[in-house]
DOKEPA-601842 format. One line per 2 residues: number of its first residue (from 1); their letters; for each residue y, z negated, x of C-alpha. Coordinates in steps of 0.5 Angstrom, whole numbers, m for minus. Layout:
NUM) a) Y Z X; ...
//
This chain:
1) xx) 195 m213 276; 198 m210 269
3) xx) 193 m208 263; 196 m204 260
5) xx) 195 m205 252; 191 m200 248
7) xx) 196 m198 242; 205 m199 242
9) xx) 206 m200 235; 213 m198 233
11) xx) 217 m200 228; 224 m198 226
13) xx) 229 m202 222; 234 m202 218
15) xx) 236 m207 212; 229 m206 210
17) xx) 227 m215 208; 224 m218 204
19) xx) 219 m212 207; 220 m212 214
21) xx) 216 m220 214; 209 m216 211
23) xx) 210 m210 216; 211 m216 221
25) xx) 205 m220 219; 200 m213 218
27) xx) 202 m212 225; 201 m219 228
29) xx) 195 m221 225; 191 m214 227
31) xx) 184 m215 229; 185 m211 235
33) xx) 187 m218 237; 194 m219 242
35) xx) 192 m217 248; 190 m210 246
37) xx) 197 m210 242; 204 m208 243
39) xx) 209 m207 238; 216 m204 239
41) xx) 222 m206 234; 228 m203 234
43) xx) 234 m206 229; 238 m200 227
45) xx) 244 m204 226; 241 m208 220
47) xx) 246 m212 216; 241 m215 211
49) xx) 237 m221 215; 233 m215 218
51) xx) 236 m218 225; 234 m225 224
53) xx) 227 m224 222; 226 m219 227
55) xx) 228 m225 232; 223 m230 229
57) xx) 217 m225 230; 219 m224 238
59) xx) 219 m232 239; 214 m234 236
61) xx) 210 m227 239; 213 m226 246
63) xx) 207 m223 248; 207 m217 242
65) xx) 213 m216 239; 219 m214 243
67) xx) 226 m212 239; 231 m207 241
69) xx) 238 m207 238; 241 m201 237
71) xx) 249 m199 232; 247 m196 226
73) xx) 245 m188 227; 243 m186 221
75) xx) 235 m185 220; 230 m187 224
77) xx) 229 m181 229; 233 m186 234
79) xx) 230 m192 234; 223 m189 235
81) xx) 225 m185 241; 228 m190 244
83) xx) 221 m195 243; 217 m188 245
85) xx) 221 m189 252; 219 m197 253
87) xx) 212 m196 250; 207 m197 255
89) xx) 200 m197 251; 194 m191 251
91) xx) 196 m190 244; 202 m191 240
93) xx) 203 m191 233; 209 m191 228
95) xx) 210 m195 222; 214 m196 217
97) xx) 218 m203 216; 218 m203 209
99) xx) 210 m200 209; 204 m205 213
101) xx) 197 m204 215; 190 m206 213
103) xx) 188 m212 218; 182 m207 222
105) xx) 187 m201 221; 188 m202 230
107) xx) 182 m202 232; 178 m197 227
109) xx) 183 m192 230; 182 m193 237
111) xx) 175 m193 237; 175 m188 232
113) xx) 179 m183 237; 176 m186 244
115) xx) 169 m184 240; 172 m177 238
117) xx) 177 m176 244; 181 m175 239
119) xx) 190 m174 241; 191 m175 234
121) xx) 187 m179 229; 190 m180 221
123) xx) 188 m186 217; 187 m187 210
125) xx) 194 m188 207; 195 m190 199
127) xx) 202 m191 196; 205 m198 193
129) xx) 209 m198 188; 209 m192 185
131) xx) 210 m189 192; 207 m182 191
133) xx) 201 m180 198; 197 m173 198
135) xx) 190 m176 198; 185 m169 199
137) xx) 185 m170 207; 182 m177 206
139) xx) 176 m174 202; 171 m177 208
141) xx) 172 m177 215; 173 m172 218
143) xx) 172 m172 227; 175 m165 228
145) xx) 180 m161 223; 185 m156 224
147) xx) 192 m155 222; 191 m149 218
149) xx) 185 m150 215; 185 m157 212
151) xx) 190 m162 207; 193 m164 214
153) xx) 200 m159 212; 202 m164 206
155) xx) 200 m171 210; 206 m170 216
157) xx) 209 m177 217; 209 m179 223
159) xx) 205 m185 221; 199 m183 225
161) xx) 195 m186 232; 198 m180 237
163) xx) 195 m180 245; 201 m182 249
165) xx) 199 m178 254; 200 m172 249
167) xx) 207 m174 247; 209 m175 254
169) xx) 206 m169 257; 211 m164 252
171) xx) 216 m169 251; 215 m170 244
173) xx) 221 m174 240; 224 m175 234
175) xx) 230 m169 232; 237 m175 231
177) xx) 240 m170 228; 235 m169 222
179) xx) 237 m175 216; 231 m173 212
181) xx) 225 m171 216; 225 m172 222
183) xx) 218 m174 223; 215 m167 221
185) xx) 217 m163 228; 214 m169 232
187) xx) 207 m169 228; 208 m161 227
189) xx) 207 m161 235; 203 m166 236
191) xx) 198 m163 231; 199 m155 234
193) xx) 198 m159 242; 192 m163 239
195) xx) 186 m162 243; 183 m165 238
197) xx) 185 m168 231; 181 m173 227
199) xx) 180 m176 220; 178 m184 218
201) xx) 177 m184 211; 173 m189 210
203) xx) 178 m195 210; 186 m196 208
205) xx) 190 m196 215; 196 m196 211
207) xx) 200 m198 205; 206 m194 204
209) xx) 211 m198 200; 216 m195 195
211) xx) 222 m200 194; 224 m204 188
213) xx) 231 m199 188; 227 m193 191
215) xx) 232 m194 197; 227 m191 202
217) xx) 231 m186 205; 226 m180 203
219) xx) 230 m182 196; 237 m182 197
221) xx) 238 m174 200; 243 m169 197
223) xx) 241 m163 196; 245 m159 201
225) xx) 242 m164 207; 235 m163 204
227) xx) 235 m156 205; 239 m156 212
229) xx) 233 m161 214; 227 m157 211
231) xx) 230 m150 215; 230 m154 221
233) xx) 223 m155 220; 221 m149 218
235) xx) 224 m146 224; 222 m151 229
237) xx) 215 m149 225; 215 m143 226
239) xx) 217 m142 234; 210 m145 235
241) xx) 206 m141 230; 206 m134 230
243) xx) 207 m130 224; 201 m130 221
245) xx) 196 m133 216; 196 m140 220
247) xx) 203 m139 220; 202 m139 212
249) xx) 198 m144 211; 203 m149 215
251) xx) 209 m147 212; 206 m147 204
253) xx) 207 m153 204; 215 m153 205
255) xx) 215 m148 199; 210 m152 195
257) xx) 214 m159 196; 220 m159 199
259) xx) 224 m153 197; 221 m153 190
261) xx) 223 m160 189; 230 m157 190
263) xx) 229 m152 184; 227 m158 179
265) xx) 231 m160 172; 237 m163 176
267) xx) 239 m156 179; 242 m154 172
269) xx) 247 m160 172; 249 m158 180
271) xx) 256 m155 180; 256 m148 182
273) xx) 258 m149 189; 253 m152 191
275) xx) 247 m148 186; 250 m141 190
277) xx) 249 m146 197; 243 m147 195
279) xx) 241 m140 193; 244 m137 200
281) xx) 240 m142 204; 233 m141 200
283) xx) 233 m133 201; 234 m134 208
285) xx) 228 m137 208; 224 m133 203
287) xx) 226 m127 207; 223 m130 214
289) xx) 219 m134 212; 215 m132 205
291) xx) 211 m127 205; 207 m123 200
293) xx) 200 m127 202; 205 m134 200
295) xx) 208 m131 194; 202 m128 191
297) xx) 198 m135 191; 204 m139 188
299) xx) 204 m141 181; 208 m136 177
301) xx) 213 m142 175; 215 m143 182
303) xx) 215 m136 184; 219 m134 180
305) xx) 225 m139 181; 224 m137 189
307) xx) 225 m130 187; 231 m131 183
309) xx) 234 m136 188; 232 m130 194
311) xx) 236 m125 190; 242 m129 189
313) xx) 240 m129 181; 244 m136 180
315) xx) 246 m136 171; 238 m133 171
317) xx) 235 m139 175; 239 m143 172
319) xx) 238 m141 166; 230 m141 167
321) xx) 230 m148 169; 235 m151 163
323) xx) 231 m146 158; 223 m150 160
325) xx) 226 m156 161; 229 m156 154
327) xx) 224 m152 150; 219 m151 155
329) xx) 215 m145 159; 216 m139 156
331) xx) 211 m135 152; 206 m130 156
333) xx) 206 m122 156; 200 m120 155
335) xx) 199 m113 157; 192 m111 158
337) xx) 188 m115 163; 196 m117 166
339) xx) 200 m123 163; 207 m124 165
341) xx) 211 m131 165; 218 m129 160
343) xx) 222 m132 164; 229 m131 165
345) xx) 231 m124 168; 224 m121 167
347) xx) 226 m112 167; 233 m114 167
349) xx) 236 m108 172; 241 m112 173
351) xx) 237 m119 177; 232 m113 180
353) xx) 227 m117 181; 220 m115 182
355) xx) 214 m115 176; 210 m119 182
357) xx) 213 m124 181; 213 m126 173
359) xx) 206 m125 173; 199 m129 173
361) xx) 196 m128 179; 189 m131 180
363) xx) 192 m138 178; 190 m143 172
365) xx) 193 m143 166; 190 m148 162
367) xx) 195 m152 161; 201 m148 159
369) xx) 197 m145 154; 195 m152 151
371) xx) 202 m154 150; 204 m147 148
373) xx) 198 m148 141; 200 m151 135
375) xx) 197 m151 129; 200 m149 123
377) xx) 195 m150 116; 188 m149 114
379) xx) 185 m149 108; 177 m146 105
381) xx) 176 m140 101; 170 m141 97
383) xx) 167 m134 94; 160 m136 91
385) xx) 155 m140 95; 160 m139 101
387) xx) 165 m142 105; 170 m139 109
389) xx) 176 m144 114; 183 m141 114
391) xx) 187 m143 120; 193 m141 122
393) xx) 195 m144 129; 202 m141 133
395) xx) 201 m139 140; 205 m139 145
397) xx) 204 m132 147; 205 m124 145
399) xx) 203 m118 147; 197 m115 146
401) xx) 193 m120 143; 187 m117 140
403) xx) 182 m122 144; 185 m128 140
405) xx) 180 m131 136; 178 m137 133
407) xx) 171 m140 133; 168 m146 131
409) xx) 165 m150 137; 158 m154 138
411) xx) 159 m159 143; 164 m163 145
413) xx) 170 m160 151; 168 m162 158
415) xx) 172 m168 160; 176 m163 166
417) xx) 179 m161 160; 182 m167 157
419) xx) 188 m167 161; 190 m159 161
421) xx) 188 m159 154; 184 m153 155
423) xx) 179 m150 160; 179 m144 163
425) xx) 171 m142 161; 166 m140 165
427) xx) 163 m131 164; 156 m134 161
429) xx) 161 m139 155; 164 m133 152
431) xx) 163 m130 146; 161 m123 145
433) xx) 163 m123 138; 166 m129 134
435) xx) 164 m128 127; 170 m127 122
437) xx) 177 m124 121; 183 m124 126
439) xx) 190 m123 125; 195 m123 130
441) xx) 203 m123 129; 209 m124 132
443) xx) 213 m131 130; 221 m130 128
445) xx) 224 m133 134; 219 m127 139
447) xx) 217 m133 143; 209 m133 140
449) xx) 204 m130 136; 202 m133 130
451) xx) 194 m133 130; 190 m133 122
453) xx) 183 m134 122; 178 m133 117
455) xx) 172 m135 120; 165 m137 115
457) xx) 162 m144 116; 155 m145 115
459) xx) 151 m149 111; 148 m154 117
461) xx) 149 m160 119; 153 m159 124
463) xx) 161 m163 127; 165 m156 130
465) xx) 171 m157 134; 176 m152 132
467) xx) 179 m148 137; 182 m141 140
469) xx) 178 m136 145; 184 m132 148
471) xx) 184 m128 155; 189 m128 159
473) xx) 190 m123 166; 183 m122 165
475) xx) 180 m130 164; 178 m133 158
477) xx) 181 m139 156; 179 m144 150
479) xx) 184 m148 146; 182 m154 142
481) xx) 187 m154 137; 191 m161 136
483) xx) 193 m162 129; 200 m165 130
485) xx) 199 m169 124; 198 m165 121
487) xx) 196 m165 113; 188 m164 113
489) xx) 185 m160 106; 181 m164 102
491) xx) 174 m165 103; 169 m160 100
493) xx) 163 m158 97; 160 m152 95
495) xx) 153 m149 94; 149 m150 87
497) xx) 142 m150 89; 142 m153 96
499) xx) 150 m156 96; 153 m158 102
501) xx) 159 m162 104; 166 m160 108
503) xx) 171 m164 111; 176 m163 116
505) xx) 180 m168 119; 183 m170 127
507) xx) 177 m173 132; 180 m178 137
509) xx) 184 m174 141; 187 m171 136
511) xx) 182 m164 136; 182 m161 129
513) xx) 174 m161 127; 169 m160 123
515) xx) 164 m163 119; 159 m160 115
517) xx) 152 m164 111; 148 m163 106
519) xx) 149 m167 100; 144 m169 97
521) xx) 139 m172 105; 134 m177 101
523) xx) 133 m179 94; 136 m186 96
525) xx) 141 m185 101; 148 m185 101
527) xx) 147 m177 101; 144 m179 94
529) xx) 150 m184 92; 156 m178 94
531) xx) 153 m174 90; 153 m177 84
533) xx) 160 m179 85; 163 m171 87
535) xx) 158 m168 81; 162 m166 73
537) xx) 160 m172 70; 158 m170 63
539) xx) 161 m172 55; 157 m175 51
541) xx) 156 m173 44; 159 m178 39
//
């Protein structure tokens, strides 16, 4: 009687040495153990030693590794399908032959699935080599998630443990037509036809490798080819999920990575052929597939380039991504509680294109504001026993600008700000009044307002960063102010009867603050010792 193993491995193979030997041996030293293991190796014409290494396996394991040969086909959907015809175990799960597994990743699947009654189960996987991997799915195991309410969308590959009675109950195979992508539809319908779909994120299943010269096929297609591949899926997507929020949720993914990434800098150096090719294609999907709920939930960057690209729009597309990429993101509008991005064709008649599409809706912009704030100069006013900053900072925004102050914080900024460079703040942080004189005014090259602030400074002890509090479509952002390297004024004192000392300068991350002390602390300190060295010497008489 024949004993049917536990899980078909298949691996695909082209031209993939020297990563195909540490896929092999990931697989062969599983800890499911040889009987439990079957793996399934077809050689798509490989031309590089694949063949020969693929051969030694089999003799040295002719109880799990079968090889098939195959005339090169031009991607992996063939040789999977053809491995899917012969595989003969409960489960079967796709492996990349330049990526490998964890040595338990077998049979922690396995039991995990026969545990949940799972028809499909995903493993941790993490990227080598640079290679890029979504990890919000692998926050913590999960028995039972669904496709439209979950990270799943963005963690397509087929590299998952399906049931195979599911894959052979609907006859689900690879598209041999698709170069890029051809797993997606597989694991699109896999998922949709679940009866159940489960998370093991408490070990790494899967390392996923980035080769040497970046050949991975993900890597090598043109723009054109990407695009016909991402409509075939979406479309494929779209004929099992009807229109709809679970639609929605699905195909966001499609526009967030796939057809964004067609939008980046290297569209402006395209000929225009192929940029109009690209335009046309992009608004057949935008008009089926982009609705109002995904548009509005799409940051304003990438909104904009699928509205100008759905309106056929190509110099101002082109222009709105050659432009950032050069100068960087355009300033904001601010019109009452409405912000609006300055990209190119916004109110332009002749592109017609929506004000929706150029405004902030609900998004975070923390990060745009950073890199559009620059610090000018500062200096002190001093009038009597008080003390005033003069700062002059340029921010990347015009319009109304009448909530644009600036403040001298206690405290530092919360860590979540270190990599945006500011923070959107919460409504108990605002300030109902920041003390000081504000001016707002438009730069010379119309793309920011130039903020001057004079804001006292008390005589305490106190270190202060400097920062600008502005609201943008209703949310209130603050923006530490980097000096640049900028010069700093001179240290300071001031105040007769109890006299204190100012001094601004750069924190170490660059933030500009400022540290006020009294001069004199003790009377042999070195409070007591500055003192004397800032205080009028007087002559003596001769």
């Amino acid at each position: 009687m024949t004993v049917c193993p536990d899980v078909t491995v298949i691996v695909a193979v082209y031209n993939t040495m020297p990563y195909l030997t540490e896929c092999l041996n990931s697989l062969v030293g599983q800890s499911i153990g040889p009987e439990r293991l079957e793996v399934i190796a077809v050689d798509d014409g490989s031309t590089d030693g694949s063949g020969s290494e693929l051969d030694r396996f089999a003799e040295r394991y002719p109880d799990v590794v079968t090889v098939l040969r195959q005339a090169n086909s031009g991607g992996p959907a063939a040789p999977s399908n053809r491995a899917l015809d012969r595989a003969t175990g409960r489960f079967v799960y796709f492996v990349g032959s330049d990526d490998y597994l964890g040595e338990e990743a077998l049979e922690r699947l396995v039991a995990y699935a026969d545990t949940h009654g799972s028809d499909v189960v995903v493993g941790r996987m993490v990227g080598v080599g640079g290679r890029y991997v979504h990890q919000k799915l692998y926050a913590h195991n999960a028995p039972d998630i669904s496709l439209y309410d979950s990270p799943l969308p963005f963690t397509l590959a087929n590299t998952k443990l399906f049931r195979r009675e599911l894959v052979e109950k609907h006859h689900l195979r690879f598209p041999e037509d698709l170069p890029v992508g051809s797993d997606q539809p597989f694991t699109i319908e896999a998922c949709v036809r679940a009866r159940r779909i489960s998370v093991l994120a408490d070990y790494t299943c899967y390392y996923a490798v980035r080769r040497g010269d970046s050949s991975n096929i993900t890597y090598r297609a043109d723009h054109l080819a990407r695009l016909r591949c991402t409509a075939r899926i979406m479309d494929h997507a779209a004929g099992l999920v009807p229109a709809g929020p679970r639609r929605d949720a699905l195909l966001a993914r499609h526009f967030a990575w796939e057809l964004s990434k067609l939008l980046l800098a290297d569209f402006a150096a395209l000929d225009v052929d192929t940029r109009r090719h690209l335009c046309d294609g992009l608004s057949a999907l935008l008009d089926a597939y982009y609705t109002d709920a995904l548009r509005d939930s799409t940051g304003v960057r990438r909104r904009v380039r699928f509205g100008l690209a759905g309106r056929g729009a190509v110099e101002a597309l082109t222009s709105a991504i050659a432009d950032e990429s050069a100068y960087g993101a355009p300033p904001f509008r601010l019109e009452g509680d409405r912000a609006f991005a300055e990209y190119p064709g916004f109110r332009d008649p002749v592109v017609g294109l929506d004000d929706r599409y150029y405004e902030v809706l609900g998004e975070t912009v923390d990060g745009r504001l950073a890199a559009g704030t620059e610090f000018e100069s500062a200096d002190w006013e001093q009038q009597g026993a008080d003390l005033w900053l003069t700062v002059r900072v340029r921010l990347g925004v015009v319009g109304d600008l009448s909530s644009a102050v600036v403040v001298l914080a206690q405290g530092a900024m919360p860590p979540s700000a270190d990599g945006p460079g500011a923070r959107r703040m919460r409504p108990e942080d605002r300030l109902a009044q920041a003390p000081g004189e504000f001016t707002a005014a438009a730069t010379e090259d119309g793309r920011a307002t130039r903020i001057r602030g004079r804001v006292p400074v008390p005589a305490v002890r106190a270190k202060k960063g400097v920062r600008v509090h502005v609201d943008v479509a209703g949310a209130a952002y603050e923006i530490p102010v980097r000096t640049g390297g900028r010069p700093m004024p001179l240290a300071r004192r001031w105040g007769e009867a109890e006299p204190y000392r100012v001094a601004a300068r750069p924190n170490t991350k660059g933030r500009l603050v400022i540290t006020t002390a009294p001069l004199v602390e003790s009377r042999d300190g070195p409070g007591t010792r500055l003192w004397r060295l800032l205080r009028p010497k007087r002559r003596r008489s001769r």
